[in-house]
Every structure is written in C-alpha cells, then in structure tokens.
matplotlib code that plots the C-alpha trace (Angstrom):
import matplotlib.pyplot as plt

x = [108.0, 110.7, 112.3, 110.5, 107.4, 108.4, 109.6, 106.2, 103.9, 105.9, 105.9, 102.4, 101.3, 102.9, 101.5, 98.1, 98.7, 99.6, 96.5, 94.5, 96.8, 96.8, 93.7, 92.4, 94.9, 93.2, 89.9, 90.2, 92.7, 90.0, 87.5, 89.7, 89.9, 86.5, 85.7, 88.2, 86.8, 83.0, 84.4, 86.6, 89.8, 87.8, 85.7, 88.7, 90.3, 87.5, 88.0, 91.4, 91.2, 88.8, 90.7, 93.5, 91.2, 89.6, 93.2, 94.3, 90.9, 91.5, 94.5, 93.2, 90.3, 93.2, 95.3, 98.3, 96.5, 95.9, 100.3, 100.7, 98.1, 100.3, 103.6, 102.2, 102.7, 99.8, 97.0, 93.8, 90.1, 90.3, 92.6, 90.7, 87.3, 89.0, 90.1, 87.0, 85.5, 87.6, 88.2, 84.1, 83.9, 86.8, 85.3, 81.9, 83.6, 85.9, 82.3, 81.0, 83.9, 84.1, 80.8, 80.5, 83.9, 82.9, 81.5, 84.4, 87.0, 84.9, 85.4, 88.9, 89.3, 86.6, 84.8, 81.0, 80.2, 83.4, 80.9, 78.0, 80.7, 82.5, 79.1, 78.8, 82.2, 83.0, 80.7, 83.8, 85.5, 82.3, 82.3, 85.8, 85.8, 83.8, 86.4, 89.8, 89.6, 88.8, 91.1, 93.8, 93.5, 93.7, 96.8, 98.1, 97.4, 99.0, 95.4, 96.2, 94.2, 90.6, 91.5, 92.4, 88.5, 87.1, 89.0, 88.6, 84.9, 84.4, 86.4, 84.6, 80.8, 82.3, 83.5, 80.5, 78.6, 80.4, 80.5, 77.2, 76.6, 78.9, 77.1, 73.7, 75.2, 75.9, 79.4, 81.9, 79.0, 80.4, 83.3, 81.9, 79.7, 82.2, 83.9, 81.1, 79.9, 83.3, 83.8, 80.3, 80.6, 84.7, 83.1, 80.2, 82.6, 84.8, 82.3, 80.6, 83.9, 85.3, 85.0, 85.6, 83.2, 83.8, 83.3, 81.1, 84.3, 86.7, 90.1, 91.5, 95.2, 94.8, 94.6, 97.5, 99.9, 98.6, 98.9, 102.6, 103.5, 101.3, 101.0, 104.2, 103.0, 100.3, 102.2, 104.5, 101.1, 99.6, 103.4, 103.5, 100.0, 100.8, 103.9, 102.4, 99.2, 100.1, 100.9, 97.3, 96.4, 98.9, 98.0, 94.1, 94.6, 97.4, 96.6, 93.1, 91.1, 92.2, 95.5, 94.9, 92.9, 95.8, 98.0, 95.7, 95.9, 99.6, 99.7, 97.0, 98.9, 103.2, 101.0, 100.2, 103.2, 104.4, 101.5, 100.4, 104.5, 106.1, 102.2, 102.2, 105.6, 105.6, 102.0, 104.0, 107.2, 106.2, 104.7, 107.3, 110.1, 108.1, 108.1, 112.0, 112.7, 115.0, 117.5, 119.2, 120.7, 117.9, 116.4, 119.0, 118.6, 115.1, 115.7, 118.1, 116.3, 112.8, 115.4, 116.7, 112.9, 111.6, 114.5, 114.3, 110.6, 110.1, 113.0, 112.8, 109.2, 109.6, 112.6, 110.0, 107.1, 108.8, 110.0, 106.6, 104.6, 103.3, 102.0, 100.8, 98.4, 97.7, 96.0, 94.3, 93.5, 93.1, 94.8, 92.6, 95.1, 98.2, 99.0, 99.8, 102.8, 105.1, 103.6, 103.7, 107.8, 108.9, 106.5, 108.2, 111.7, 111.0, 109.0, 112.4, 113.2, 109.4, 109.4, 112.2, 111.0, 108.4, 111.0, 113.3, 111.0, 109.1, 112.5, 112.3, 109.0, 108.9, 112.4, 109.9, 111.7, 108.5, 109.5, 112.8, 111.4, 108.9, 111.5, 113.6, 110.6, 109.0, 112.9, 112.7, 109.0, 109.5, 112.3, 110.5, 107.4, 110.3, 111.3, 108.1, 106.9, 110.4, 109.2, 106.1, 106.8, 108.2, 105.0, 103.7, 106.9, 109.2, 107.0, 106.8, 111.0, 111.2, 108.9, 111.7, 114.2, 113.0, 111.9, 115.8, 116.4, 114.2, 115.0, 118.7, 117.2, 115.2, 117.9, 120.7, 117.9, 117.2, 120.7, 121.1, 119.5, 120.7, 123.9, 122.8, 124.5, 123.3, 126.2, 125.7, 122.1, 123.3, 125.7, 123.0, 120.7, 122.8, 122.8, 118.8, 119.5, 121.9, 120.4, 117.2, 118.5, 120.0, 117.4, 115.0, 117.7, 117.9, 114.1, 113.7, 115.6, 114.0, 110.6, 112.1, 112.7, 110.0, 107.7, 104.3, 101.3, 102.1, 100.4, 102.3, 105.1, 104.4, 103.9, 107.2, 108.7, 106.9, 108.1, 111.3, 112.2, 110.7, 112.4, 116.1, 115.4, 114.4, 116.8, 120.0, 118.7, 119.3, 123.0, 124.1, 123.1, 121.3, 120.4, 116.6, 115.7, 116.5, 114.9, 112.1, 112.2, 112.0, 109.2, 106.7, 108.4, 107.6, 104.3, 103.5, 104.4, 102.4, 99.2, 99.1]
y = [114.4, 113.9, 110.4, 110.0, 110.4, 107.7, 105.4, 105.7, 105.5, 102.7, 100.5, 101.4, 100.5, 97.0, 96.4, 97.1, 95.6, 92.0, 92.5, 92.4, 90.2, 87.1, 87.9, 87.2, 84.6, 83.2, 83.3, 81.8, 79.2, 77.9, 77.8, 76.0, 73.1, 72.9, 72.8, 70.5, 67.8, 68.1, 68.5, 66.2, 66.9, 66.8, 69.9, 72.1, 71.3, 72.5, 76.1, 75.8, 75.5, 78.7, 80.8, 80.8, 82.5, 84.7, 85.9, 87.1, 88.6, 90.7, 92.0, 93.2, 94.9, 96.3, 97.3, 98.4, 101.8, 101.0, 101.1, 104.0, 106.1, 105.2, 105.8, 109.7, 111.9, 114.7, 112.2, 114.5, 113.5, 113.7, 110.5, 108.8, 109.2, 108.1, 105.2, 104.1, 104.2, 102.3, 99.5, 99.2, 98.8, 96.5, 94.0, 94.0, 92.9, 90.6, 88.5, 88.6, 86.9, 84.7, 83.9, 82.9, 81.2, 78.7, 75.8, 75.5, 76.0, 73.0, 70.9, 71.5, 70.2, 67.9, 69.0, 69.7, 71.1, 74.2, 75.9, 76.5, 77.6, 80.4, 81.7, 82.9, 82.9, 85.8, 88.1, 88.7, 90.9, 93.3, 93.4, 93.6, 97.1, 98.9, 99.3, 99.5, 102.9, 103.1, 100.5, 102.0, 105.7, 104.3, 102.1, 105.7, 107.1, 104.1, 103.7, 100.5, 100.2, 101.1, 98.7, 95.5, 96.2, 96.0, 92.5, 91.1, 91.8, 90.5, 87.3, 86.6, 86.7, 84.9, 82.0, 81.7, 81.5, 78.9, 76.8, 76.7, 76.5, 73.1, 71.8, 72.5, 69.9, 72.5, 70.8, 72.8, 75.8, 76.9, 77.5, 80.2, 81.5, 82.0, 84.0, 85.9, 87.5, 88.0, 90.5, 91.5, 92.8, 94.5, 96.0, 97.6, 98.8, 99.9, 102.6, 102.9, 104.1, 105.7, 109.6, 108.9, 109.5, 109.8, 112.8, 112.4, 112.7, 110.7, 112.1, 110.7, 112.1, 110.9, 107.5, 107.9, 109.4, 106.8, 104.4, 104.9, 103.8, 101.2, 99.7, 98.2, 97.2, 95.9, 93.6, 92.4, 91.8, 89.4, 87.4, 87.6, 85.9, 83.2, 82.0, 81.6, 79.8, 78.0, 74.7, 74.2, 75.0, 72.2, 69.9, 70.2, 69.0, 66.3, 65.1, 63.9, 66.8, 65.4, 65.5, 69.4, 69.2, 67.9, 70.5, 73.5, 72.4, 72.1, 75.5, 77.0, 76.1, 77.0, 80.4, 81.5, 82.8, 84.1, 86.3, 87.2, 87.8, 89.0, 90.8, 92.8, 94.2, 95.0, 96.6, 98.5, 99.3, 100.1, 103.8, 104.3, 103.6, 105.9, 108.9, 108.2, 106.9, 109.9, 109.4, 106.1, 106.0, 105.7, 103.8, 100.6, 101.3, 100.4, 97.6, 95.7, 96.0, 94.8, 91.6, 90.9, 91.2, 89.2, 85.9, 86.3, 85.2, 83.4, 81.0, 79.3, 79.2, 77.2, 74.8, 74.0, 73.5, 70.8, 69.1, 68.5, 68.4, 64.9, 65.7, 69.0, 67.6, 64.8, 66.8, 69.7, 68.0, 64.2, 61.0, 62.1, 65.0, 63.3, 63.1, 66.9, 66.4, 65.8, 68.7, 70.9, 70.2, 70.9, 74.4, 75.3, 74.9, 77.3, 79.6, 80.9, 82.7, 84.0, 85.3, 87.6, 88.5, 91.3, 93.2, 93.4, 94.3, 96.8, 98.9, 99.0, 99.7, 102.5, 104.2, 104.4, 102.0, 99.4, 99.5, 97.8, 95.3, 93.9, 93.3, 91.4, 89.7, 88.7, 87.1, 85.3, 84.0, 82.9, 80.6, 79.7, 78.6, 76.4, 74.4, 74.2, 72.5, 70.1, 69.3, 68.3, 65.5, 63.6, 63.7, 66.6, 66.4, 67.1, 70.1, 71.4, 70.9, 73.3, 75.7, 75.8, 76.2, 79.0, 80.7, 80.7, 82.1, 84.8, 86.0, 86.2, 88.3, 90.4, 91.0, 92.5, 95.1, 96.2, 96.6, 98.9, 101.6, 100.8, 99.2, 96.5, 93.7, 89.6, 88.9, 91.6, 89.8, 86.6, 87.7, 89.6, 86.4, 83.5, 83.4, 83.3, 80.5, 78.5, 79.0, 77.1, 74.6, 73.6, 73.4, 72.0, 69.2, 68.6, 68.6, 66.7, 64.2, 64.4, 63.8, 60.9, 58.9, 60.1, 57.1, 58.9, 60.3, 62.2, 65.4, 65.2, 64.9, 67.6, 70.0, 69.2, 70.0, 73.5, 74.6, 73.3, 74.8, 78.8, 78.5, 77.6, 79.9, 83.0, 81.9, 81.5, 84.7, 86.6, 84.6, 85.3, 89.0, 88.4, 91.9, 91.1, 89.8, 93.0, 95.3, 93.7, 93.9, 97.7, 97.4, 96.1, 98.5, 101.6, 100.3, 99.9, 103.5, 104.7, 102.7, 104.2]
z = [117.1, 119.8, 120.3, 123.5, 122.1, 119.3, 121.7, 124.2, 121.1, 120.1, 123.2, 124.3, 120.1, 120.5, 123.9, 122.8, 119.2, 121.2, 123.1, 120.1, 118.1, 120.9, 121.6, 118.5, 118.1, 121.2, 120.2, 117.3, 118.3, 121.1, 117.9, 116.0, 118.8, 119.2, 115.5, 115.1, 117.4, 115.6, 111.5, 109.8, 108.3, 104.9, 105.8, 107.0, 103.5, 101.6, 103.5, 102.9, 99.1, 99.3, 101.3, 99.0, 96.8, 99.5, 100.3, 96.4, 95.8, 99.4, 98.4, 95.1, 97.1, 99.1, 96.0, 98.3, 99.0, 102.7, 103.0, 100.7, 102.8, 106.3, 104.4, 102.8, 105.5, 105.5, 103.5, 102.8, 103.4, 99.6, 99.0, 101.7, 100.1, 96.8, 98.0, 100.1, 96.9, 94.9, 97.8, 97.3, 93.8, 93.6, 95.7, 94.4, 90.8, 92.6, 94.2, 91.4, 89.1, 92.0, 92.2, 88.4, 88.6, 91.8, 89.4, 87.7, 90.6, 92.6, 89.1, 88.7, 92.6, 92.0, 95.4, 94.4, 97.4, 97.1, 94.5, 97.1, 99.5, 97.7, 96.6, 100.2, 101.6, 99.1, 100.9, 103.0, 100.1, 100.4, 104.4, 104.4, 102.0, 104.0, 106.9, 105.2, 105.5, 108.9, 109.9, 107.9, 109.9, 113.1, 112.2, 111.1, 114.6, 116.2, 118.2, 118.4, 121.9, 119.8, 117.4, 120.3, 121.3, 117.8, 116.3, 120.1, 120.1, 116.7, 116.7, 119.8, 118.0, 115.3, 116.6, 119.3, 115.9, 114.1, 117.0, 117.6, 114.0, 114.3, 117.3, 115.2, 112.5, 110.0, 109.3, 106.5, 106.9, 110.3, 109.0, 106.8, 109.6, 111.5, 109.1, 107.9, 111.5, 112.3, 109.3, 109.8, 113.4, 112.6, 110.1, 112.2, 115.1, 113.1, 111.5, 115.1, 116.9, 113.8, 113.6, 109.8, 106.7, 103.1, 101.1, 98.2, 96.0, 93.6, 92.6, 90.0, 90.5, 94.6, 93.1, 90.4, 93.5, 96.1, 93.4, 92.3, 96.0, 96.8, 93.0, 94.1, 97.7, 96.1, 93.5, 97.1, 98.8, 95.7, 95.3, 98.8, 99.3, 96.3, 97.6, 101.4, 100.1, 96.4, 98.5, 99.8, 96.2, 94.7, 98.0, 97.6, 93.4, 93.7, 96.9, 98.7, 100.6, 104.0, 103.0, 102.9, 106.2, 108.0, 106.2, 106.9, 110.4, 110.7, 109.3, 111.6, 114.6, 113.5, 111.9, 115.7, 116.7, 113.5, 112.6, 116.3, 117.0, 114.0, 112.9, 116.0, 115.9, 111.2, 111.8, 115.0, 113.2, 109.6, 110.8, 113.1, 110.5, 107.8, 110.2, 110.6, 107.1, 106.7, 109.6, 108.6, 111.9, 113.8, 111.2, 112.0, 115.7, 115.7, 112.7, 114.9, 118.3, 116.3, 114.8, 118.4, 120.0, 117.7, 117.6, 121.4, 121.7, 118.1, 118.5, 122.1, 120.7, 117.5, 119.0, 122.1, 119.2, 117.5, 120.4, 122.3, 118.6, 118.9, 122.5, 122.2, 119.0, 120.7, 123.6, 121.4, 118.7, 119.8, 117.9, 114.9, 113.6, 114.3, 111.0, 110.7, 113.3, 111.0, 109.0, 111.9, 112.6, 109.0, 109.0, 112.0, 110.8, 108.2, 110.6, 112.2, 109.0, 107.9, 112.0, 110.4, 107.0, 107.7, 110.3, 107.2, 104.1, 106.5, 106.2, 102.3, 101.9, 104.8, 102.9, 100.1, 98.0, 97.1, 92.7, 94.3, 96.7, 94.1, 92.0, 94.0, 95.9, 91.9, 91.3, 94.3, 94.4, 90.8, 92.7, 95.4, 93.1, 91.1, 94.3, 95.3, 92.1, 92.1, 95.9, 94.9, 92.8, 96.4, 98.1, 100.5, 103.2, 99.9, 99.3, 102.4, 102.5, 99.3, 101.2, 104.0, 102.0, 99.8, 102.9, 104.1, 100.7, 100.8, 104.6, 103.0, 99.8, 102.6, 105.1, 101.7, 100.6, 104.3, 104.1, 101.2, 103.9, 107.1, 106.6, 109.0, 107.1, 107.1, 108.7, 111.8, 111.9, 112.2, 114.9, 116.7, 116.7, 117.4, 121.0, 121.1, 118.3, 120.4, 123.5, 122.0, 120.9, 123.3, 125.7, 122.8, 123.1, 126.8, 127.1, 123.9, 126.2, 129.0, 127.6, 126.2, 129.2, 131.5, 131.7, 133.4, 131.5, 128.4, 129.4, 132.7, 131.2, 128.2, 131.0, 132.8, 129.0, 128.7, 132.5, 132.5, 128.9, 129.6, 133.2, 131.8, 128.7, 130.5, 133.8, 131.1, 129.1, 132.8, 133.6, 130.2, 129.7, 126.5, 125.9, 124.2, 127.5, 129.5, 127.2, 127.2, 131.4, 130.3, 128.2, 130.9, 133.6, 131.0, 130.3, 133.8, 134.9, 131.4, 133.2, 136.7]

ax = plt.figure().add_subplot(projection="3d")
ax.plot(x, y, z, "-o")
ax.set_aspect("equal")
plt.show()
C-alpha cells in the first residue's frame, strides 16, 4: 500500500471516525442534560456503581481478540467464526454470574434497588457479543463512514427512549433503557449492513494464536478499565450515592473530549501503525504528528473547561450539580495527560509488543491503585488528586515504552507540546480574568469567554506558526477535494 493511500485512508478514517465519535458524543451528551434535570444525583450514582461492573465484564467478553484480529494481517473467516463464538459464550456466563451476584453487590453498597438493576442492565454483555465481530472487520477496513451511520442511528433511539422513559416517571430505569435500545439497535445494523456470517466452526489453535496477542491486550484492557473506574467503586462504598452522582457527572462531561478526541484518532491510528509497524521511521512520523494533533485541540480545550466550569454547569445542568465543579476542574487537570496516553500505548501494542506493555501497565496500576487508596482517606478531592497524579505518571511510563520503537523520546514530546501548553494557558488566564470582572449576566458573559478564547487561540496558533494548526488547515482542504 503506497503512502498516499495510507495517508487518504487515514484522514478520510478520522474524519468519519469524529463524525460518529461527536456524534454520538452529541447525542448522548443532550440526553445526559435532559436526564439530568428529571433524575437526581442519587439515581445517576446507582448507574455509576453498575457500570463499573458492566465495563470489566465487557472486556472479558472482548478478551482482547477484537485487537489481535486488527493487528494479524491476513485473519481467515476461520479465526473470525472462532471468535464470534467464543465472544457469545463468554458473555452468556458473565450475565449469569452477574445476575446471581446482584443481591450481594446491592448489600455491600447498601442500595436495594442496584440488585433489580444489574439483573437487566447485564443484558448489554449479550447484545453487545453479537456485533464484535462485525464491528471489529470494519474497524479493519478503516470503513469508518458505515460505522458513523450505525452508532449515530443507535445512540439516537436510545436516548429518545430513555428520555421518554424519564418523562413517563420511570426514574433510575431510563437509564437502563436507554442503554439497552442503544445496544439493541448497534447490534441490529451492524448484522443488517454487515456482509459477515460465521462459519459453523471453532478452531481451537485460531484461539491459542489470536490469544497469544490479545491475552495481553486483554489483561491492558481489564487494568486499564480498573484503574479508570475503581474511584466510583471506592466513592459509591465510603461516600453517600450522590456523592457518586455528582462524581459520575463531573466525569461525564471532562470524558467528552478525551474519548470523542483522543478515541477517534487510537481507533484511527492503531491499524495504520500495524500496517507500518515494520518501518520505524514512519512509525515516529505518524506518532509525533498524532501527539501534536491531539495537544493542539485537547489542551486549549481543557484550560478553557476549567476556567468557565462553574458557568458552563450552572447553564447545562442548573444550581443542582454544582457540586461536581470542583470535581470537574481536578478531572480535567489530569485529562491533559490521559488525552496522550492512547497515542503512545497504540505504538507498543501495534509493534506487537503487548507481553511488554502489560507488564509495565500492571507496575504502574498497582501504583496508581496505592495513591488512589492513600487519597482516599482525605475525602473525595484527595482522591481525585492521586488520580491526577498517577495519570502524569503513567503518560511518562507510556511515552519511555513508545520510545523503545520510535526513538521519540519524553523529552522531544514535551518539546513538541509546550507551545500548545503555553499558549493555553495563557489565554485560560486572561479570560479567566476577564470573566472575572465582567459584571452582566453569567451566560453573557460565559459566551464572551468561549469566543474570545477559540479566536486568540486559533488567531495566535496562525501568528506564531504552530505547525498542528496548519496541518490541520490541510486536513479539511484534502478532505474537501476527496468529497467533490
């Protein structure tokens, strides 16, 4: 495949893959503020407590196979069959465990009412199985424009669902209504636009091969999932369900641009770095212009977040949620490095190298999980604070092993992302300021903020030659010619 070919599949993969990624960011952010105004803080901290546990069994369903059938190069209907299979039976005995384990998780959090729910928010794990495959094939084929339609459709029947459910007075249950049709209806398009079926055929040795790649993906996937979601589980035992609600919330909103951003450009990169995983020079190429593209839009993001937070919540969510502000700042501070982390470990584990990433990511975790347990003792800001600083600590751990193959050092990466740094912050201070001493309405003035701060960032970005912003100018103009 020639490196125009890589570079138009490429641009026209993440273009698509941010129309389905802030789409359905979109969708279900407009949800979310809907929901919010009818449900209390209590009922989105019931969900949160259950999701954790939605999340680890996924990735068990999972198992890594989805990464190591993107990363083998020639995969044969064979392994997929096997593996559709397996993803099935998997998370048929993952609802049931979960289903007879439900009483005692909703005793151990004292919530009665978390028993009922899990009963029938597990159904996911089954819905879920039955397109991983499909999913996974046209992630492989970079048809990322398929894929936009499917998740857009879907997240938009789901959340008309669970807010009518709301509006009907089904309180914590639209939640779960939501998230049931949503999987439902992916699930359906994906096998209605698919030109997949599996083979009536299980190979044992497809799963040991697939399995000695992704074992090890798998293992990242499950620390990877525990570390992101063990303070909801810590918040929802020491610390009253609202507490959680507030939290969850927080975390819903500083998760937007982080998983829309940073998800659209990993789920973009990681099959374009396997099919050039053997020429380490293009390999750091495309590593450093991924870093640069994604501190140039991450950064100014999370500076401007934290400076209009107590407005911004205060408009979507009403005076009922402002106690997640200060939540919402101190997730944010810590979202400039986990922006960076996927970018990084997506070069370790498209080299092939996943025994060596688990190994460093377990050392690491089992850290994290330490300051996360000292943090905890000084209330839920403390914990939060030991969340930021092991995620500093793991973008560091992230950045050396990337290294090992690229030769793109930490130090070349701070270099590289220091002008996007700087230039944020100090613009997040001027506005800061300016917001300060503006004496009008406060959503006046928060939109004064939001202008003033994009029109200096991208007007400075242009004066200053910061070399993100002009390649991204290139982007659009490539897509556009690739449209007409």
């Amino acid at each position: 495949m020639s490196k125009k070919t890589i570079k138009q599949q490429t641009i026209s993969g993440m273009l698509w893959s941010s129309i389905q990624r802030f789409g359905s960011m979109g969708i279900s952010f407009i949800a979310n503020l809907i929901l919010a105004r009818i449900l209390s803080p209590e009922d989105f901290g019931c969900i949160g407590i259950l999701t954790v546990f939605i999340a680890i069994a996924g990735i068990f369903v999972d198992s890594g196979f989805g990464a190591a059938l993107i990363q083998k190069k020639n995969p044969s209907q064979e392994d997929y069959s096997t593996i559709f299979y397996l993803n099935l039976t998997i998370s048929v005995i993952l609802y049931l465990i979960l289903f007879y384990c439900a009483p005692a998780i909703a005793r151990f959090y004292e919530i009665p009412s978390l028993s009922n729910l899990l009963k029938v928010l597990s159904i996911i794990l089954f819905l879920n199985s039955f397109s991983i495959i499909q999913d996974n094939q046209l992630r492989k084929q970079l048809n990322f424009r398929l894929l936009s339609i499917v998740y857009l459709v879907s997240a938009i029947i789901g959340a008309v669902c669970g807010i009518a459910s709301a509006y009907l007075g089904y309180g914590v249950w639209s939640l779960v209504i939501n998230g049931l049709v949503n999987a439902f209806f992916r699930s359906v398009l994906l096998w209605g636009f698919s030109k997949w079926y599996p083979l009536f055929v299980f190979s044992k040795q497809s799963m040991k091969e697939l399995f000695a790649f992704g074992g090890f993906i798998f293992a990242n996937s499950l620390v990877y999932t525990l570390r992101n979601n063990i303070q909801a589980l810590i918040i929802g035992k020491l610390f009253l369900s609202r507490d959680l609600g507030f939290y969850v919330q927080a975390r819903k909103l500083e998760e937007i641009p982080t998983n829309s951003i940073s998800g659209i450009i990993q789920q973009v990169t990681f099959p374009v770095y396997s099919k050039i995983q053997d020429d380490k020079e293009k390999l750091k190429f495309a590593q450093q212009k991924s870093v640069k593209s994604l501190a140039y839009i991450c950064f100014p993001i999370y500076v401007l977040l934290i400076v209009i937070a107590n407005s911004l919540f205060e408009l979507l969510f009403t005076t009922k949620w402002l106690e997640s502000v200060p939540y919402f700042q101190i997730l944010c501070i810590g979202a400039f490095a986990y922006s960076l982390l996927n970018v990084n470990a997506s070069i370790v584990t498209a080299s092939g190298k996943s025994a060596l990433f688990f190994k460093w990511n377990l050392i690491t975790s089992i850290l994290i999980f330490i300051l996360i347990g000292i943090g905890s003792f000084f209330g839920i800001k403390g914990l939060l604070y030991a969340t930021v600083l092991g995620a500093w600590f793991l973008y560091y751990i992230n950045v050396w092993l990337a290294s090992m193959y690229t030769k793109y050092t930490f130090l070349e990466q701070l270099k590289d992302l220091f002008p996007m740094l700087a230039l944020s912050i100090i613009i997040g201070v001027a506005t800061w300021f300016l917001g300060k001493y503006l004496s009008i309405n406060y959503i006046i003035v928060l939109f004064i903020q939001i202008i003033i701060f994009v029109t200096s960032y991208l007007g400075l970005s242009y004066f200053l030659k910061i070399e993100a912003f002009f390649s991204f100018l290139s982007i659009i103009k490539d897509f556009i010619k690739q449209s007409k």
